[in-house]
C-alpha positions in Angstrom: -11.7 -6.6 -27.2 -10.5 -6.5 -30.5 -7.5 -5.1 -32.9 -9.2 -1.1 -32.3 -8.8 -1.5 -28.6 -5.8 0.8 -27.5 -2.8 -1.3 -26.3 -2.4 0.9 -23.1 -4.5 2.6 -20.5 -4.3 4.4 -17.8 -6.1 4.3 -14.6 -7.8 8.2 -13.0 -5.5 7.8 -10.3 -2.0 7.1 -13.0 -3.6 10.1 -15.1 -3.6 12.0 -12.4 -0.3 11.1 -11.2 0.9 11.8 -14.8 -0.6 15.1 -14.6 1.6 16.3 -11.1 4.5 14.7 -12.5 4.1 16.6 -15.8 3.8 19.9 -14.1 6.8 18.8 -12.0 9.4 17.6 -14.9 7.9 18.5 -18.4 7.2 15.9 -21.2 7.4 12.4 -19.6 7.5 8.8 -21.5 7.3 5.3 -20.0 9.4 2.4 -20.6 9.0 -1.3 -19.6 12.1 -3.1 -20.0 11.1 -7.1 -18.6 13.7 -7.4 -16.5 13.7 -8.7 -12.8 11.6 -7.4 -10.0 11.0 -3.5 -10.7 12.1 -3.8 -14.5 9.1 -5.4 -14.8 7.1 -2.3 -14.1 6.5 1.0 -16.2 8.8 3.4 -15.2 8.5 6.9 -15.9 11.2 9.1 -16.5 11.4 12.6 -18.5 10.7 12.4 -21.8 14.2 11.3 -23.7 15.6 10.5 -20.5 15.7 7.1 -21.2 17.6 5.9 -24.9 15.0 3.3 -26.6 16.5 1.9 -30.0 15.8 -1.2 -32.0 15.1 -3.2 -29.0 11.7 -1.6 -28.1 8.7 -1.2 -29.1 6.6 2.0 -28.7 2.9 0.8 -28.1 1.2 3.7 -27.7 1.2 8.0 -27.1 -1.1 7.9 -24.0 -3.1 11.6 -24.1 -4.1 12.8 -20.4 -6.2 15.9 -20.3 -4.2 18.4 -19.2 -1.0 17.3 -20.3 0.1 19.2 -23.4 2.4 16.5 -25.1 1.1 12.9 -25.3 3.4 10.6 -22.9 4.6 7.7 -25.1 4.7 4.3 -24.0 7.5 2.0 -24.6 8.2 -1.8 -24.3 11.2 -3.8 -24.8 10.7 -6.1 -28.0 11.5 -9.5 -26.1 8.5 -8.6 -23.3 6.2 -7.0 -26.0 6.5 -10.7 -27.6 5.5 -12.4 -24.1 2.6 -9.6 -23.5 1.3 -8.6 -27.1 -1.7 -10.8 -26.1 -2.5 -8.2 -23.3 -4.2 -4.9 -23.0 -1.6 -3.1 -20.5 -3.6 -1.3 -17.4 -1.2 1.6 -15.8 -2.4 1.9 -12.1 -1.0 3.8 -9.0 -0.4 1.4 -5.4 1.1 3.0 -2.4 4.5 1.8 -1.8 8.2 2.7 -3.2 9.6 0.4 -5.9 13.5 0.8 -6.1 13.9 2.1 -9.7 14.7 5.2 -10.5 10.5 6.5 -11.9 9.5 9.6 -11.6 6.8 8.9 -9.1 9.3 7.0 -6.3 9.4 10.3 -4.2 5.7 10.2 -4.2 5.0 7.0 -2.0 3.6 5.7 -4.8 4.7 3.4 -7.5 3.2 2.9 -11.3 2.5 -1.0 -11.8 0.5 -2.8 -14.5 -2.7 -4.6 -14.8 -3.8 -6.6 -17.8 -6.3 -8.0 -19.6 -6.0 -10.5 -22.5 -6.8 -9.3 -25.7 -9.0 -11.2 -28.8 -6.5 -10.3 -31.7 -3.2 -8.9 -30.3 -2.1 -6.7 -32.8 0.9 -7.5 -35.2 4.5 -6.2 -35.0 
């Protein structure tokens, strides 16, 4: 991989999730704070729903067909700094994290997989 590679994906099955939960609540973003347990996992909330500021980084504007607005991605600047080595994977597992994402009343929860990147990109 190199510096072109986009710093976020998502999986068919997160698209697709993105796609019900678009229908359900409108524009949606995702933010990964680095905290403990479930903060270390995208959660996705209506789009504004959750303040970002000078603490976060926004890493990418994910486009899913479908979708009319593209779904931003969002990091908090102390975990980008730990993961900016990493292209970020969004995937769909069964199960119920206990944060308050969009997708909880699913059965489903959003988690990442990564791959290391060649040249992480500069902030």
């Amino acid at each position: 991989m190199d510096d072109d590679t986009p710093p976020v994906e998502l999986t068919d099955e997160a698209a697709g999730l993105v796609r019900r939960l678009s229908e359900q609540h409108g524009p949606l973003m995702f933010h990964q704070s680095g905290g403990c347990c479930d903060g270390s996992a995208p959660m996705c909330y209506p789009e504004g729903e959750f303040r970002t500021g000078d603490s976060d980084v926004r890493l990418a504007e994910l486009r899913v067909e479908g979708v009319e607005r593209p779904v931003g991605f969002w990091m908090s600047r102390a975990q980008y700094e730990v993961w900016r080595h990493t292209r970020l994977i969004v995937d769909v597992v069964p199960g119920r994290g206990s944060g308050f994402s969009l997708e909880a009343p699913e059965g489903v929860r959003f988690l990442i997989r990564s791959r290391l990147r060649q040249d992480p990109p500069t902030t």
